[in-house]
Structures are given as structure tokens and as C-alpha cells.
PDB file of N, CA, C and O in Angstrom:
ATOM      1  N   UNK A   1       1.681 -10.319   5.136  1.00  0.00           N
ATOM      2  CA  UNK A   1       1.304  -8.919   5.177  1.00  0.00           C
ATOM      3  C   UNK A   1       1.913  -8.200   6.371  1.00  0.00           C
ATOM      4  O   UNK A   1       1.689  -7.002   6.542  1.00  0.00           O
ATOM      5  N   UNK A   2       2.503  -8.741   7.010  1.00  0.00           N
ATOM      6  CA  UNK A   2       3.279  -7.780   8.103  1.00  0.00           C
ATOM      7  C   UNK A   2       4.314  -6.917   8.241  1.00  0.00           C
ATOM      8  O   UNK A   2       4.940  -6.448   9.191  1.00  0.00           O
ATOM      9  N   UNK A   3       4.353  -6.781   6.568  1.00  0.00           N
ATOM     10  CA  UNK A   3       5.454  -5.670   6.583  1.00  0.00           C
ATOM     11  C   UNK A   3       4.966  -4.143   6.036  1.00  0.00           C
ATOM     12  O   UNK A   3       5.491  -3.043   5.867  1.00  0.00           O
ATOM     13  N   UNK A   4       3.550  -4.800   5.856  1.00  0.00           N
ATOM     14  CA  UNK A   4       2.590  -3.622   5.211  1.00  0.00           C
ATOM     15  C   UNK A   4       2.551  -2.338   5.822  1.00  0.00           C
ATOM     16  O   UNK A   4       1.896  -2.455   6.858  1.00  0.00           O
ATOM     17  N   UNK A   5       2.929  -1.213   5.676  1.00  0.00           N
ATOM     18  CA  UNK A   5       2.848   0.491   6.341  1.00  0.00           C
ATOM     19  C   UNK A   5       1.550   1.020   5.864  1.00  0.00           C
ATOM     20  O   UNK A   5       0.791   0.561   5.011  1.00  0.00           O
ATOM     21  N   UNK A   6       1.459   2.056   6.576  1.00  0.00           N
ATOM     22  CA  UNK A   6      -0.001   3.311   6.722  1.00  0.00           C
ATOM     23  C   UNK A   6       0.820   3.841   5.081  1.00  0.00           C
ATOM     24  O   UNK A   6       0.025   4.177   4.203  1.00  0.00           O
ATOM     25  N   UNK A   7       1.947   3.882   4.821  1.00  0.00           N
ATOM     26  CA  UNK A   7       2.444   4.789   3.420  1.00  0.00           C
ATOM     27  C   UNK A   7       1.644   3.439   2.418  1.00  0.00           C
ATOM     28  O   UNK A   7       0.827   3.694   1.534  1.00  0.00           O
ATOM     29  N   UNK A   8       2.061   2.092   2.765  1.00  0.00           N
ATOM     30  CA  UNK A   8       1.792   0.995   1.476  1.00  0.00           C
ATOM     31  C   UNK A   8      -0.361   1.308   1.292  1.00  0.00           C
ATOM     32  O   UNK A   8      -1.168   1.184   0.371  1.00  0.00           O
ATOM     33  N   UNK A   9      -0.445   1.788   2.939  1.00  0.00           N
ATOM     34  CA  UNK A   9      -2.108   1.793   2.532  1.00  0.00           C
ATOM     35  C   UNK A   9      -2.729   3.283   1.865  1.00  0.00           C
ATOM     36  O   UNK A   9      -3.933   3.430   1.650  1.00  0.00           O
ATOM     37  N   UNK A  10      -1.919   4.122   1.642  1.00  0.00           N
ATOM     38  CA  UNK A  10      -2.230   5.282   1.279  1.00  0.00           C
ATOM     39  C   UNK A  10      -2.619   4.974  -0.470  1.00  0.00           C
ATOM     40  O   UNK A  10      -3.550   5.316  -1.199  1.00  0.00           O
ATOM     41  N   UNK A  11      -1.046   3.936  -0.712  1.00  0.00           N
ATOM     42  CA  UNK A  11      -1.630   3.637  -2.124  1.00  0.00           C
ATOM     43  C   UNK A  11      -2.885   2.145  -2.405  1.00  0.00           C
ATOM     44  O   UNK A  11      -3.527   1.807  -3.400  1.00  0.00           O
ATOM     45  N   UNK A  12      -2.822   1.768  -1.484  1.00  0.00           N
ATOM     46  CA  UNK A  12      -3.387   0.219  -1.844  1.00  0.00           C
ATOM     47  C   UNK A  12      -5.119   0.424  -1.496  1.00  0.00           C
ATOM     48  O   UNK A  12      -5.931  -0.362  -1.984  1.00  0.00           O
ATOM     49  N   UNK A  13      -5.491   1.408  -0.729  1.00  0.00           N
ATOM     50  CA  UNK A  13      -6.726   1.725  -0.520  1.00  0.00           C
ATOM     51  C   UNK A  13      -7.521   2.277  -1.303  1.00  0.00           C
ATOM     52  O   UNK A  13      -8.631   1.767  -1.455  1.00  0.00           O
ATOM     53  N   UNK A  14      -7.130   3.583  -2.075  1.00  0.00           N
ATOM     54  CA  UNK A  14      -7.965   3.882  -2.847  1.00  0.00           C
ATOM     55  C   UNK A  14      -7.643   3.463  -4.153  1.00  0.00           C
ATOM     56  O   UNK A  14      -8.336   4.006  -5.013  1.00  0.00           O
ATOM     57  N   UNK A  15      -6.679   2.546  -4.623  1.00  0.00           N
ATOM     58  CA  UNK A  15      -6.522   1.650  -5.890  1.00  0.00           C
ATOM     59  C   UNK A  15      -7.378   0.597  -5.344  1.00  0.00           C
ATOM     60  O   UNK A  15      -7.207  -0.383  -6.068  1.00  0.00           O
ATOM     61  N   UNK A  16      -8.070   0.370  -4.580  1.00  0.00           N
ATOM     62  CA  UNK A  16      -8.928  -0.949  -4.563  1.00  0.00           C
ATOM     63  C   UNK A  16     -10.414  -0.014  -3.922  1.00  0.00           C
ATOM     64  O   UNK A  16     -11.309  -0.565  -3.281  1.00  0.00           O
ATOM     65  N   UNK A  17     -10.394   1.461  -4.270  1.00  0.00           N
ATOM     66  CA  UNK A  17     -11.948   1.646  -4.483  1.00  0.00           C
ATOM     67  C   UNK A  17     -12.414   1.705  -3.210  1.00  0.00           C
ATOM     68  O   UNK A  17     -13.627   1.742  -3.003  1.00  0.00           O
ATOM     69  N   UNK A  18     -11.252   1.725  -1.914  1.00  0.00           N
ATOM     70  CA  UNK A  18     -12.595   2.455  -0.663  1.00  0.00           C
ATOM     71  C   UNK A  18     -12.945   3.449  -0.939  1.00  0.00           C
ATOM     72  O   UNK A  18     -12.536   4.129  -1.880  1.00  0.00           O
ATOM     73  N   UNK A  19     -13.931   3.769  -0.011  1.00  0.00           N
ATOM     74  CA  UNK A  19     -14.352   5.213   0.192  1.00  0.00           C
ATOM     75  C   UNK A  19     -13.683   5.915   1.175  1.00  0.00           C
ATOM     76  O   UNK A  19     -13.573   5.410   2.292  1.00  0.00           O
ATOM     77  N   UNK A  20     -12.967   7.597   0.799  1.00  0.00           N
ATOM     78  CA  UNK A  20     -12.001   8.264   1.726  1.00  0.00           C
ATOM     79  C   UNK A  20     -12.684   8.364   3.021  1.00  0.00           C
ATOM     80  O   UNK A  20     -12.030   8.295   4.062  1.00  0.00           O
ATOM     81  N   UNK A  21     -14.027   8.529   3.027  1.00  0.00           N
ATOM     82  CA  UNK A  21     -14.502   8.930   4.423  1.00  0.00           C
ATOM     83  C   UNK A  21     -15.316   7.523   5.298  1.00  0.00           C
ATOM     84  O   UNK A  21     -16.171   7.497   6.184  1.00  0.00           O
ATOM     85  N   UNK A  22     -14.558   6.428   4.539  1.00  0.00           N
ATOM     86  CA  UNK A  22     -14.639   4.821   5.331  1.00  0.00           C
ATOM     87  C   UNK A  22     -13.695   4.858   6.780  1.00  0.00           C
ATOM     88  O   UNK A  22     -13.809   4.224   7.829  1.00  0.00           O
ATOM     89  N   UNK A  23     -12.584   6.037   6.270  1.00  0.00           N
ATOM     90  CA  UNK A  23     -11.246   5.153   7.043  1.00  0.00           C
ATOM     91  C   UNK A  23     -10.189   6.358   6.971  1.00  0.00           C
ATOM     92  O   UNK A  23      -9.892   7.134   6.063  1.00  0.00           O
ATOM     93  N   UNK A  24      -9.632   6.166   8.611  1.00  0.00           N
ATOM     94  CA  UNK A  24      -8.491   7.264   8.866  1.00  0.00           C
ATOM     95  C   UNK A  24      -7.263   6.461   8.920  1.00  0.00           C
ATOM     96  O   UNK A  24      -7.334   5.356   9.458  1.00  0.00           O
ATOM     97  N   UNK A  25      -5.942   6.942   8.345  1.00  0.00           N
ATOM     98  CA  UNK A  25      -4.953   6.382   9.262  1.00  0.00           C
ATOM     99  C   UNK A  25      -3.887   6.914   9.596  1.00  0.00           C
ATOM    100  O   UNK A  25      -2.739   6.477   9.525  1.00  0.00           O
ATOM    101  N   UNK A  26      -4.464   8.353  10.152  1.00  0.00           N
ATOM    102  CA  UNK A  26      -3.355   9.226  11.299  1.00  0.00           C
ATOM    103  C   UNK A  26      -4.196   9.231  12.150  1.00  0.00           C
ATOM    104  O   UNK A  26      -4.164  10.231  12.867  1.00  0.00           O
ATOM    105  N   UNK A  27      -5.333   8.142  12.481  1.00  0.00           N
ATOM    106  CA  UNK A  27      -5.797   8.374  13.982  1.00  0.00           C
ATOM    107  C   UNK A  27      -7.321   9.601  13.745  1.00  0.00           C
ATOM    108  O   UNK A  27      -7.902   9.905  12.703  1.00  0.00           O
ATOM    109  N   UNK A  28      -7.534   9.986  14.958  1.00  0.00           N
ATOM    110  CA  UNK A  28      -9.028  10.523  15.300  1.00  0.00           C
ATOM    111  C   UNK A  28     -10.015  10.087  15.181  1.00  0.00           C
ATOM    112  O   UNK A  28     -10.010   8.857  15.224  1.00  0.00           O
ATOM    113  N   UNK A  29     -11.020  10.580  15.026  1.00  0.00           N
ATOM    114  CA  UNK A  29     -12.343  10.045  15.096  1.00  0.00           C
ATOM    115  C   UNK A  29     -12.991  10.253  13.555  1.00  0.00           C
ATOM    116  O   UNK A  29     -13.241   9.155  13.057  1.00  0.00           O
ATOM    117  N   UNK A  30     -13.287  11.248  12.782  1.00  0.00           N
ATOM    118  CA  UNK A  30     -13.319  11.377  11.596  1.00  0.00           C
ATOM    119  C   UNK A  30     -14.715  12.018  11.616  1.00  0.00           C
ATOM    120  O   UNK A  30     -15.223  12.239  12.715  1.00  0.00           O
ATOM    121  N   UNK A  31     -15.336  12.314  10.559  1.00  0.00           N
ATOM    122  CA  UNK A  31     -16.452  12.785  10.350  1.00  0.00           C
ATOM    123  C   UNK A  31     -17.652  12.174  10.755  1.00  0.00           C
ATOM    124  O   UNK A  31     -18.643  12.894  10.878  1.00  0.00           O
ATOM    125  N   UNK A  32     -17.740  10.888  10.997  1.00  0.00           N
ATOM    126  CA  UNK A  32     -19.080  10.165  11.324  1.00  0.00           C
ATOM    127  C   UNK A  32     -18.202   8.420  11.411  1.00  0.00           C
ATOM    128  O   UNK A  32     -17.189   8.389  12.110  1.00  0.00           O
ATOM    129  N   UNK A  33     -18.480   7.576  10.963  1.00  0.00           N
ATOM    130  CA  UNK A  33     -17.600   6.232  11.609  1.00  0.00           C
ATOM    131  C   UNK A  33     -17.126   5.803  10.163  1.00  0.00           C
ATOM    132  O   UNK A  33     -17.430   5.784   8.970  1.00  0.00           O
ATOM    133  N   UNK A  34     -16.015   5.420  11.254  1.00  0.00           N
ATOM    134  CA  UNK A  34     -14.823   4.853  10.132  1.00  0.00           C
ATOM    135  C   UNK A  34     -13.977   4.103  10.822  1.00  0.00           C
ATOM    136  O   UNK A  34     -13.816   4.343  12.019  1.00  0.00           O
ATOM    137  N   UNK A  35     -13.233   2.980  10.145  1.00  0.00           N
ATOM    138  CA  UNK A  35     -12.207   2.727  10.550  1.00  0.00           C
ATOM    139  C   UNK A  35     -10.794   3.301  10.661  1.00  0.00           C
ATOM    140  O   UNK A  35     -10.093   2.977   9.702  1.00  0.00           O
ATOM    141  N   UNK A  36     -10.304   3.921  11.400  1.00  0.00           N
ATOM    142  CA  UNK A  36      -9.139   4.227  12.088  1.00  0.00           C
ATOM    143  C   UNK A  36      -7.763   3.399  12.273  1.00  0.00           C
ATOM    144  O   UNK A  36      -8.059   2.301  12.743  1.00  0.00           O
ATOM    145  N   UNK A  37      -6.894   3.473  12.153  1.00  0.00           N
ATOM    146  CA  UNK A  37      -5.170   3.039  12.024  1.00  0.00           C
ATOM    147  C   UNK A  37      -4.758   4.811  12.906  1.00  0.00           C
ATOM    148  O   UNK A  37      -4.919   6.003  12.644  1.00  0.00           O
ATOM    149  N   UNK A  38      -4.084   3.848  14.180  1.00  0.00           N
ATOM    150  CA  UNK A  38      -3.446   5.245  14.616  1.00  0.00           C
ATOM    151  C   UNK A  38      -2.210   4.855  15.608  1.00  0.00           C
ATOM    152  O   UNK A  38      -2.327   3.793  16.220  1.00  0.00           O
ATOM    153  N   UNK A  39      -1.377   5.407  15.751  1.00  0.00           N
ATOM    154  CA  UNK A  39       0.286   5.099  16.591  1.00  0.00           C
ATOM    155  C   UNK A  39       0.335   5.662  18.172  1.00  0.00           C
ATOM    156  O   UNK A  39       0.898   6.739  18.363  1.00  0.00           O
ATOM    157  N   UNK A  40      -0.230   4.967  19.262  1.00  0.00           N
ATOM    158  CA  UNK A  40      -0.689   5.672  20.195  1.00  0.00           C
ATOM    159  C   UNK A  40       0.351   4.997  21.346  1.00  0.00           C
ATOM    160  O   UNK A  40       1.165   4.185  20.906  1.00  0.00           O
ATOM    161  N   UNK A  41       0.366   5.208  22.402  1.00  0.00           N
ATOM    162  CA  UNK A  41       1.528   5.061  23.614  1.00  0.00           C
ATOM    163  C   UNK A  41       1.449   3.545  23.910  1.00  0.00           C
ATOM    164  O   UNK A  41       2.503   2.927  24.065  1.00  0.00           O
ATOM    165  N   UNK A  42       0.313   2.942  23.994  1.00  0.00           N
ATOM    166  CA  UNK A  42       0.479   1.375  23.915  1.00  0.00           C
ATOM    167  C   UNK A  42       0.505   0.699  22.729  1.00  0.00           C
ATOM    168  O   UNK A  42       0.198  -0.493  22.708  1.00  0.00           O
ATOM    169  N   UNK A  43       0.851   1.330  21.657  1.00  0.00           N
ATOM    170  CA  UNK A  43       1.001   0.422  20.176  1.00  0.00           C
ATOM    171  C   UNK A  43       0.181   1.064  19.376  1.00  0.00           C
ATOM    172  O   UNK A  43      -0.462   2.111  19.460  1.00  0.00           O
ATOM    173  N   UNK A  44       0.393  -0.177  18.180  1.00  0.00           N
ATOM    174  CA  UNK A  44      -0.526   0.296  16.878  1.00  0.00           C
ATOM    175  C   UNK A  44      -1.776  -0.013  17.355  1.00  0.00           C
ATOM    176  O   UNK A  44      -1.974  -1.065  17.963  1.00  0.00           O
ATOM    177  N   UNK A  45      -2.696   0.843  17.130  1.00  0.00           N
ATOM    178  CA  UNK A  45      -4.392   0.759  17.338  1.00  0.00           C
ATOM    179  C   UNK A  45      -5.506   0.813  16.083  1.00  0.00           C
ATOM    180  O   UNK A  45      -5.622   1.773  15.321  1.00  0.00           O
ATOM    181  N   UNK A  46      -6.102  -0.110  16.042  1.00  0.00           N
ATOM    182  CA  UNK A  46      -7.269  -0.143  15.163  1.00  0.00           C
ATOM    183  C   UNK A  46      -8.122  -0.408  15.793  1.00  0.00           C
ATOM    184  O   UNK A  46      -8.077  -1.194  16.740  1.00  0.00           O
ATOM    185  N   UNK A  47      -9.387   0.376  15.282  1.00  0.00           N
ATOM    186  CA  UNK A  47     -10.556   0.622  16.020  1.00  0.00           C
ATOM    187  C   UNK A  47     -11.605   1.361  14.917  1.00  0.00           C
ATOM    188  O   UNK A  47     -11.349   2.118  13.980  1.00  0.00           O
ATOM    189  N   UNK A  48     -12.896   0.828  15.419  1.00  0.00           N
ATOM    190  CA  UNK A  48     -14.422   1.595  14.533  1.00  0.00           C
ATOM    191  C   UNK A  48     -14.530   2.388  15.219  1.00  0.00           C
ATOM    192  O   UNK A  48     -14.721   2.082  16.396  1.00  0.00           O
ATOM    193  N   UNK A  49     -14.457   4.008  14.788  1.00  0.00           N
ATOM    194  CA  UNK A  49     -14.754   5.269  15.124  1.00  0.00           C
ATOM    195  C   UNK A  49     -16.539   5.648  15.094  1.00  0.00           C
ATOM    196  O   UNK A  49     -17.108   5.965  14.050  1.00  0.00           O
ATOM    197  N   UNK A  50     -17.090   5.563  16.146  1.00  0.00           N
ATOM    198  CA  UNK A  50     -18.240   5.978  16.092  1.00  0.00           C
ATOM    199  C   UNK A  50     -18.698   6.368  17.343  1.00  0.00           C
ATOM    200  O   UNK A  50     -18.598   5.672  18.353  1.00  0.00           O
ATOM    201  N   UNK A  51     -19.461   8.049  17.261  1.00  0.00           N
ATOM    202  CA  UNK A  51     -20.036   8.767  17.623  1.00  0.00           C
ATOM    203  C   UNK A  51     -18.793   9.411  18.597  1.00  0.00           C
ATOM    204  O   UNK A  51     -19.147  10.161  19.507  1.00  0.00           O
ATOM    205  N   UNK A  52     -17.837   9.224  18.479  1.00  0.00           N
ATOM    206  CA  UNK A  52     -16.126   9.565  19.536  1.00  0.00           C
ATOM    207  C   UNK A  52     -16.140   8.486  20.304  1.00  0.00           C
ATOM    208  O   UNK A  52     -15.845   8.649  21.488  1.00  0.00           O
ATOM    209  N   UNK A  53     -16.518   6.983  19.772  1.00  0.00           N
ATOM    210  CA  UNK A  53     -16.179   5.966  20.747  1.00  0.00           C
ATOM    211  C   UNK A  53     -15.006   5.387  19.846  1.00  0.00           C
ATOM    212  O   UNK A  53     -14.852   5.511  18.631  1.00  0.00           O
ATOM    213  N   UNK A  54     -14.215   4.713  20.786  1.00  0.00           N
ATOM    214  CA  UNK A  54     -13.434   3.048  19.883  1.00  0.00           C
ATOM    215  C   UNK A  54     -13.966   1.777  19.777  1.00  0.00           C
ATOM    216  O   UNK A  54     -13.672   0.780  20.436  1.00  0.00           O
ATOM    217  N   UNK A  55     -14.737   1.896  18.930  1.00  0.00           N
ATOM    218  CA  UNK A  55     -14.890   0.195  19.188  1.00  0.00           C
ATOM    219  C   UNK A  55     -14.462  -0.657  18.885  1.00  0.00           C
ATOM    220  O   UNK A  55     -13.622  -0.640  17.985  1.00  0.00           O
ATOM    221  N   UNK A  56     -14.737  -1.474  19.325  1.00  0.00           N
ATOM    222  CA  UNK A  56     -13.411  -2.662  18.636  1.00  0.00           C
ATOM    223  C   UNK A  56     -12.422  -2.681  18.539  1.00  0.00           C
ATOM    224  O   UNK A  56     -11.854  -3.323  17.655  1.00  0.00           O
ATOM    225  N   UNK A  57     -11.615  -1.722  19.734  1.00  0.00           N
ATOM    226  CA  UNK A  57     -10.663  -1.660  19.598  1.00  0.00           C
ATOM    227  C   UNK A  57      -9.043  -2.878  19.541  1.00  0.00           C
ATOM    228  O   UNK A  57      -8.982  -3.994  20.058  1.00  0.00           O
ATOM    229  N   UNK A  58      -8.674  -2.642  19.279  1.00  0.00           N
ATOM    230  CA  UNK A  58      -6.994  -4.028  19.261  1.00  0.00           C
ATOM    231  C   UNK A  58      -5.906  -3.097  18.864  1.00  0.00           C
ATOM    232  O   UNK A  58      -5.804  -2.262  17.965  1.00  0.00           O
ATOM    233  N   UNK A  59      -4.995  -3.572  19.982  1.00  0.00           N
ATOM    234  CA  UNK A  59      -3.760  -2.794  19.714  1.00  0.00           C
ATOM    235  C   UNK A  59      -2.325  -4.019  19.120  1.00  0.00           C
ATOM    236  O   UNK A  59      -2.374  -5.249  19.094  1.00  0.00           O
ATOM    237  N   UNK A  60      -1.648  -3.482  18.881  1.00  0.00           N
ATOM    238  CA  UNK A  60      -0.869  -4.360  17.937  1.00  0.00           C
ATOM    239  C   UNK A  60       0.671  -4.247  18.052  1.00  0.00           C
ATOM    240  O   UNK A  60       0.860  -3.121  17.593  1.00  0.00           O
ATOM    241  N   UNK A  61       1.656  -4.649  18.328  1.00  0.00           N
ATOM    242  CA  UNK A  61       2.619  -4.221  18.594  1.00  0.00           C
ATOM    243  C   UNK A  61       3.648  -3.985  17.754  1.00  0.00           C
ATOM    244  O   UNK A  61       4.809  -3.713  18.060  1.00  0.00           O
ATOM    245  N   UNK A  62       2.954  -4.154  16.192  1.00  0.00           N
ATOM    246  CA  UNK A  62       4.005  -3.826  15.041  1.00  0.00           C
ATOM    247  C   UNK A  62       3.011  -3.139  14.351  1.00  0.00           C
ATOM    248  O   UNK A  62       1.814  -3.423  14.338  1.00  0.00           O
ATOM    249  N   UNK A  63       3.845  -1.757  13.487  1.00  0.00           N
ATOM    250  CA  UNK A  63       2.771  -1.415  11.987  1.00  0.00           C
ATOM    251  C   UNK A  63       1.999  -2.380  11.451  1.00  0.00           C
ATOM    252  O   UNK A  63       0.773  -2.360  11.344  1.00  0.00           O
ATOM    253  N   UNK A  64       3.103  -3.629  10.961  1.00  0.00           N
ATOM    254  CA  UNK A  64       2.655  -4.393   9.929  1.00  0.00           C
ATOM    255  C   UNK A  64       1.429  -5.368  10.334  1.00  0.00           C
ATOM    256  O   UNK A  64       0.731  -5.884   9.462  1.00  0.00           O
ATOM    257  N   UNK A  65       1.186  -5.611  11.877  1.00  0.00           N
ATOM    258  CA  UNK A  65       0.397  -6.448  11.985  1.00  0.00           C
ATOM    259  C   UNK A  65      -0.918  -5.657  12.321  1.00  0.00           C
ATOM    260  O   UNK A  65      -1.923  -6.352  12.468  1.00  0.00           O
ATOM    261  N   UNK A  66      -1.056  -4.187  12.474  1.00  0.00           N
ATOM    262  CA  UNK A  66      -1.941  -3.671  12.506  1.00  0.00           C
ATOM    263  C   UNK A  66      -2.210  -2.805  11.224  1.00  0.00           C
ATOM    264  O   UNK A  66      -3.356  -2.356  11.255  1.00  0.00           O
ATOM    265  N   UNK A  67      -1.634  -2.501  10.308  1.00  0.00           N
ATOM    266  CA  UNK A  67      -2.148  -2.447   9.013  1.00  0.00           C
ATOM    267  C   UNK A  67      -2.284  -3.810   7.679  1.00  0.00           C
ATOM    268  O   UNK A  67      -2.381  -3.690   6.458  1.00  0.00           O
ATOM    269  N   UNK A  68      -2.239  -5.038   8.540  1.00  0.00           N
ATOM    270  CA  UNK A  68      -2.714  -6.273   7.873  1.00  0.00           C
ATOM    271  C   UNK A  68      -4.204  -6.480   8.410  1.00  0.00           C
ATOM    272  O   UNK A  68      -4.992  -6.872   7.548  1.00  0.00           O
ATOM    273  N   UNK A  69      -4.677  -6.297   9.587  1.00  0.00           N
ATOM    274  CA  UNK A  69      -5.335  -6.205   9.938  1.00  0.00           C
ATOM    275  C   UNK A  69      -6.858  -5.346   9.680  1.00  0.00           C
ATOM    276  O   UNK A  69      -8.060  -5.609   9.701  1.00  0.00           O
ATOM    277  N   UNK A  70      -5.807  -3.950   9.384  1.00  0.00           N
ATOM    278  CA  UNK A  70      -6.832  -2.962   9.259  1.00  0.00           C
ATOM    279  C   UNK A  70      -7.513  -3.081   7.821  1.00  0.00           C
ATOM    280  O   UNK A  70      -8.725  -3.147   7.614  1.00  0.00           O
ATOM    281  N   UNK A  71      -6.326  -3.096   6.710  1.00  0.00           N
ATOM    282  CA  UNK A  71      -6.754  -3.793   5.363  1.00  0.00           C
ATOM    283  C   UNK A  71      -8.068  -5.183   5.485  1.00  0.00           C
ATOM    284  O   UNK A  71      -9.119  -5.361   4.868  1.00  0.00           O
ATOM    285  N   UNK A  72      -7.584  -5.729   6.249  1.00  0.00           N
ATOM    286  CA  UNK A  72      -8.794  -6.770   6.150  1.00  0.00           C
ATOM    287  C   UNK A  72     -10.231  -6.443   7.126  1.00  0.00           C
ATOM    288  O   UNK A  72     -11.384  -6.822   6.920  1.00  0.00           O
ATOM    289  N   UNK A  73      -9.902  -5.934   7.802  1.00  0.00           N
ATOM    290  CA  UNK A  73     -11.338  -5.206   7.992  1.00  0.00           C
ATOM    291  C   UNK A  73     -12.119  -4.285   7.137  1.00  0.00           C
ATOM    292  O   UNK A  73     -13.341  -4.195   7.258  1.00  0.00           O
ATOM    293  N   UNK A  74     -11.455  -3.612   6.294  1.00  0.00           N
ATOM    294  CA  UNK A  74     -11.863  -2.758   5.412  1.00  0.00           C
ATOM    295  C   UNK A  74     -12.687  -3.869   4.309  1.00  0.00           C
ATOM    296  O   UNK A  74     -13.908  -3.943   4.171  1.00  0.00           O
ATOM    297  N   UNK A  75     -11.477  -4.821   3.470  1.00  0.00           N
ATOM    298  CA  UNK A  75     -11.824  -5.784   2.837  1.00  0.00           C
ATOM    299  C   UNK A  75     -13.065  -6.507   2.981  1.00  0.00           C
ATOM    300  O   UNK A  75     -13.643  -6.919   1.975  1.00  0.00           O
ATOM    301  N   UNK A  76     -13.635  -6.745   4.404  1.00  0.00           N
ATOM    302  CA  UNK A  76     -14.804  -7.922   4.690  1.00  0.00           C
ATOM    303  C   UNK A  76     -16.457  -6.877   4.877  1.00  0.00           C
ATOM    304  O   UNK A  76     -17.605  -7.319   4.852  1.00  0.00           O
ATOM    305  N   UNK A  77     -15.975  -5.335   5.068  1.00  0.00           N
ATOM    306  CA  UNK A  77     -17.218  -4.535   4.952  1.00  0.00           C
ATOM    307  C   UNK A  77     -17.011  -3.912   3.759  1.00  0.00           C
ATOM    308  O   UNK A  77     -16.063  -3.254   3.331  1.00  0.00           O
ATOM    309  N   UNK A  78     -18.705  -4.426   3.007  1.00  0.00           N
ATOM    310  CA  UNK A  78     -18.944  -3.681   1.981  1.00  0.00           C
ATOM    311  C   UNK A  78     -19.257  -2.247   1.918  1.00  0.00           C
ATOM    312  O   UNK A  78     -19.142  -1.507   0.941  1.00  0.00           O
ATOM    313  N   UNK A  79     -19.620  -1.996   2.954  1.00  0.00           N
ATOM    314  CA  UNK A  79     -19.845  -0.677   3.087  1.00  0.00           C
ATOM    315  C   UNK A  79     -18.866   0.398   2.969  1.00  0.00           C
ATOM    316  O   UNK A  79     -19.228   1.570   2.860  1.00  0.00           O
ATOM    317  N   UNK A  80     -17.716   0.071   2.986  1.00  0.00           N
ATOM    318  CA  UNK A  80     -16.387   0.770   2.783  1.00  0.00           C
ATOM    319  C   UNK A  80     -16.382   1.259   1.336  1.00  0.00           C
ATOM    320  O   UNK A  80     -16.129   2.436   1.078  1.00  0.00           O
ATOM    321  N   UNK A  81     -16.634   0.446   0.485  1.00  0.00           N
ATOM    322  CA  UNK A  81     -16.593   0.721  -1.177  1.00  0.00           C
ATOM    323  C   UNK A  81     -16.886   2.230  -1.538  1.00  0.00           C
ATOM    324  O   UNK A  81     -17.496   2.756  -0.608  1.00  0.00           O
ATOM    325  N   UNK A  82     -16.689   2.960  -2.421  1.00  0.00           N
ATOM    326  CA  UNK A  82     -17.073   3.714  -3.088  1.00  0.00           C
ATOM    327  C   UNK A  82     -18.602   3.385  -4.088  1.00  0.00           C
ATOM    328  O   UNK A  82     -18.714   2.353  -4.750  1.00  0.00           O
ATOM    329  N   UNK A  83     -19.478   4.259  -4.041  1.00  0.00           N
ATOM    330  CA  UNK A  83     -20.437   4.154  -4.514  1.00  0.00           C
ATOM    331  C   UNK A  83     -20.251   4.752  -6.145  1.00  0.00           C
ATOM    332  O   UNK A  83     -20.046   5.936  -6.411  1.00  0.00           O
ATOM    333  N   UNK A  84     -20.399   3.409  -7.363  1.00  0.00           N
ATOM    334  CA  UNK A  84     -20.493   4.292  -8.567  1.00  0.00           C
ATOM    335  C   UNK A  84     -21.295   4.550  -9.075  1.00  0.00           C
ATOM    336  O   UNK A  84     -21.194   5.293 -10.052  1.00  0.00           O
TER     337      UNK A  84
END
């Protein structure tokens, strides 16, 4: 998965049924918490957006290893899903 882009997750995310307001990946904080993908001066960053904190943050020094990453964090919380 390390060749995976923020473009490959635009399609691969909501064909596998997250929810849009789970997860950013141009960065910010978002409406209430989410996971975040963002391109910042020390690398790729993923991080849980909550209340304007980072948590959990990890920075990454390729796209691909921080949108392999971010995919699988999404993947292991159910809470991400779309509700049908």
C-alpha cells in the first residue's frame, strides 16, 4: 500500500461506505473529530482531530505510507461507517 495517494482515497473511501464527516484529507480540524491526512512542513501527518487538538498524531515521510496508514485507521473504527 505505499503507493496509495489522498486522489486513490478520494475514490476508495466512500466506495467502502465511510462516513464524509469521519475524515479530512486536505488537513484541518473539521466539524467535530475526524481523522485527518494533511501535507505539512515536517511530512505527511495523520492525526484524530478533536476539539482543535491532534491526537495521535504520526508524521510520515512518504504519501504512500501515510495514506496506508490512514486507510487502516479508518478500517479498524467502526464508527467511521455510514449509518444505513
Amino acid at each position: 500500500m505505499d503507493d496509495l495517494t489522498r486522489v486513490d482515497l478520494e475514490i476508495v473511501l466512500p466506495r467502502e461506505g465511510f462516513a464524509p464527516d469521519s475524515y479530512r484529507l486536505y488537513g484541518g480540524f473539521g466539524a467535530g473529530e475526524c481523522y485527518v491526512l494533511d501535507h505539512g512542513p515536517a511530512g505527511w501527518e495523520v492525526y484524530y482531530s478533536e476539539r482543535g487538538t491532534k491526537g495521535g498524531l504520526r508524521v510520515f515521510r512518504t504519501e504512500g505510507e501515510a495514506c496506508g496508514y490512514f486507510l487502516d485507521l479508518l478500517r479498524r473504527d467502526p464508527t467511521t461507517r455510514q449509518r444505513r
